[in-house]
C-alpha positions in Angstrom: 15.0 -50.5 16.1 11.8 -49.2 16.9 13.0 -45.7 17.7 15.0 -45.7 14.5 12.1 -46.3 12.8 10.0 -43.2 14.2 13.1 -40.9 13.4 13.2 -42.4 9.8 9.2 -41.4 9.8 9.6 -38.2 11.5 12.7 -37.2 9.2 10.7 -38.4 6.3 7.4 -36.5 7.0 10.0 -33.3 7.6 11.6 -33.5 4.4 7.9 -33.9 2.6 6.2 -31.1 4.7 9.2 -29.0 3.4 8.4 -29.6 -0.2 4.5 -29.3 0.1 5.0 -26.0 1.8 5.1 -23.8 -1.3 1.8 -25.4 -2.9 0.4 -24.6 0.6 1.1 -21.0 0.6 -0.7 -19.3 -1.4 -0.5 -15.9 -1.6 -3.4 -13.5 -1.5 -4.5 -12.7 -4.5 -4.5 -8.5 -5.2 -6.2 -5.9 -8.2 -4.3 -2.9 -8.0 -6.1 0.8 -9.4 -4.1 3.2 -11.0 -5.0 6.6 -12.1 -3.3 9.9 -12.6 -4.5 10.9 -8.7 -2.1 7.6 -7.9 -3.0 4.0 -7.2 -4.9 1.5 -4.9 -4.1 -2.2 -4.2 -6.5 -4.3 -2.5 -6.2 -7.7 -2.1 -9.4 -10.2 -1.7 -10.6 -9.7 1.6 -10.6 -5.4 0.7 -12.1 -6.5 -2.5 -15.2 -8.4 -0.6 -15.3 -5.3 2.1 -16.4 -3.1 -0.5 -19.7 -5.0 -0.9 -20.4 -8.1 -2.9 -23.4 -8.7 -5.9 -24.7 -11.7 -8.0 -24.9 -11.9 -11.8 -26.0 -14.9 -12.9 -25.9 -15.7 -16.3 -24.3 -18.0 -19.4 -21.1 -16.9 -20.4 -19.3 -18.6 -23.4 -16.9 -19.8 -21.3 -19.0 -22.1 -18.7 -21.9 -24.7 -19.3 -25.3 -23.3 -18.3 -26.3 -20.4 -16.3 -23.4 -19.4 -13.8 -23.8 -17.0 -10.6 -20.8 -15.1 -10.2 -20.1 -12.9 -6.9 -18.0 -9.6 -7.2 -17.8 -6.2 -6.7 -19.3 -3.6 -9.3 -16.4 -2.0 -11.5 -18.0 1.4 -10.5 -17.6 0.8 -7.0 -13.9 0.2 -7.4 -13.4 3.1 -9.4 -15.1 5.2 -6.7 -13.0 3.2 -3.8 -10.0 4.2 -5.6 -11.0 7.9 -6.3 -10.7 7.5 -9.8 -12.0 9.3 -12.6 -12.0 8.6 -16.6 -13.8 7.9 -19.5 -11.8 4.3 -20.2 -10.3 1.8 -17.8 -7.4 -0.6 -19.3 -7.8 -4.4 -17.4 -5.2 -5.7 -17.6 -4.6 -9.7 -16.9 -2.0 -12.0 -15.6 -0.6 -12.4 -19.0 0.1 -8.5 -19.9 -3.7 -9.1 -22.1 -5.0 -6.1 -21.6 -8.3 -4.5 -23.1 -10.1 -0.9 -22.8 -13.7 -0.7 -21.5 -15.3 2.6 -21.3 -16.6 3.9 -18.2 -19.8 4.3 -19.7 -20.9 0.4 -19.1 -20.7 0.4 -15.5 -23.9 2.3 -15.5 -25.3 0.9 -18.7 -24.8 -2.7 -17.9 -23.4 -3.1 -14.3 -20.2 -5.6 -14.9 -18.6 -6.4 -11.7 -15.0 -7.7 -11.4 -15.8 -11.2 -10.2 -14.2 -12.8 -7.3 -16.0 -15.9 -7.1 -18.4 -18.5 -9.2 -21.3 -20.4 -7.6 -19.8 -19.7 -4.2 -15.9 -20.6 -4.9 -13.4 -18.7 -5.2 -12.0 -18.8 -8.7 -8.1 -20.5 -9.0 -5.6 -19.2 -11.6 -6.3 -22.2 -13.8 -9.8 -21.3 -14.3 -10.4 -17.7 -15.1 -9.0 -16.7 -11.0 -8.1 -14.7 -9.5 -10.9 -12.3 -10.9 -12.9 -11.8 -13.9 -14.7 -9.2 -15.2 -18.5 -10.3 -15.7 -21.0 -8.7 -17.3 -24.9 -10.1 -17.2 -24.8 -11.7 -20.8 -28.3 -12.8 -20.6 -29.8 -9.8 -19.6 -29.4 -8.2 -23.3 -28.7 -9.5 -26.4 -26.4 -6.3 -27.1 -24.1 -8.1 -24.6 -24.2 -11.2 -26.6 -22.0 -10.4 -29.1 -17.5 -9.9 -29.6 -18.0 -6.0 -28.3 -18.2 -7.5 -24.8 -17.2 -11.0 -24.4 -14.0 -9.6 -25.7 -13.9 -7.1 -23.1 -14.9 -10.2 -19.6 -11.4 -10.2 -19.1 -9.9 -13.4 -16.8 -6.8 -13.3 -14.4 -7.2 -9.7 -14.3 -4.1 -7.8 -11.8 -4.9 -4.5 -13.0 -7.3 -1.1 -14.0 -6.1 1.8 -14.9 -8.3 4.6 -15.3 -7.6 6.9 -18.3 
C-alpha cells in the first residue's frame, strides 16, 4: 500500500506539473523596429544591452512619484538605423499612436521596461511603456502626451 501510494503522489504531481507548465513559461517579451531600410526585433535582454536610464515622475496612471527604467526612444531608433520624422507605437491591442521624432530630443521619453525595479507584466502596462518625465514640464502635463505614453507596446515603425 505504501508504494501505491507514492505512485498515486508521483502520478498526481505529473499530471499537475503538466498543467502549470504553460503559466511557467513565459516567453520573452520582444519590440520589433520597422522602417523603410527593414526591421529590428529585440527582445528584453537586447533591449537592457542598449543602456538603461531613470525617469521618475507621477504619471496618471500610478499613485505618487514612480521611477521607471528603459531605454531612450532615440537610442532605439539609432540601434535600428532608422530615420523619420514620426514613429507609430503600436500596442498589444493594435492601439497605435504617432509621436514625432522631434520629442526624443525635446523631452527624452524612453520606452520603459521596468517600474521601481520590476519588470512590468501584461496586466499592468508590460511589457513596455513609453514614459515621458511628466513632472519635469507642465507642457507634458496635458492630453498631447499622456495620450501618446503608450502601454503593452510590440511595435515602432519609423515613418
Amino acid at each position: 500500500m505504501h508504494s501505491t501510494m507514492r505512485y498515486f503522489v508521483a502520478a498526481i504531481f505529473v499530471a499537475l506539473a503538466s498543467f502549470a507548465a504553460p503559466v511557467f513559461a513565459q516567453e520573452m517579451p520582444t519590440l520589433t523596429i520597422g522602417s523603410p531600410a527593414g526591421s529590428l526585433t529585440l527582445d528584453r535582454g537586447e533591449l537592457e544591452a542598449l543602456g538603461m536610464v531613470s525617469i521618475k515622475t507621477s504619471t496618471p496612471w500610478t499613485q505618487g512619484v514612480v521611477d521607471f527604467q528603459g531605454v531612450p526612444l532615440q537610442r532605439l531608433l539609432d540601434k535600428a538605423g532608422a530615420k523619420g520624422t514620426t514613429v507609430t507605437v503600436t500596442a498589444l491591442n493594435d492601439y497605435s499612436v504617432d509621436i514625432p521624432v522631434s520629442d526624443f530630443a525635446a523631452f527624452g521619453p524612453i520606452l520603459a521596461i521596468k517600474r521601481d525595479g520590476q519588470y512590468m507584466p501584461v496586466d499592468d502596462k508590460g511589457p513596455f511603456f513609453i514614459i515621458y518625465p511628466f513632472d519635469s514640464d507642465p507642457k507634458l502635463q496635458g492630453q498631447t502626451y499622456f495620450g501618446r505614453a503608450v502601454w503593452q507596446v510590440k511595435a515602432m515603425t519609423v515613418q
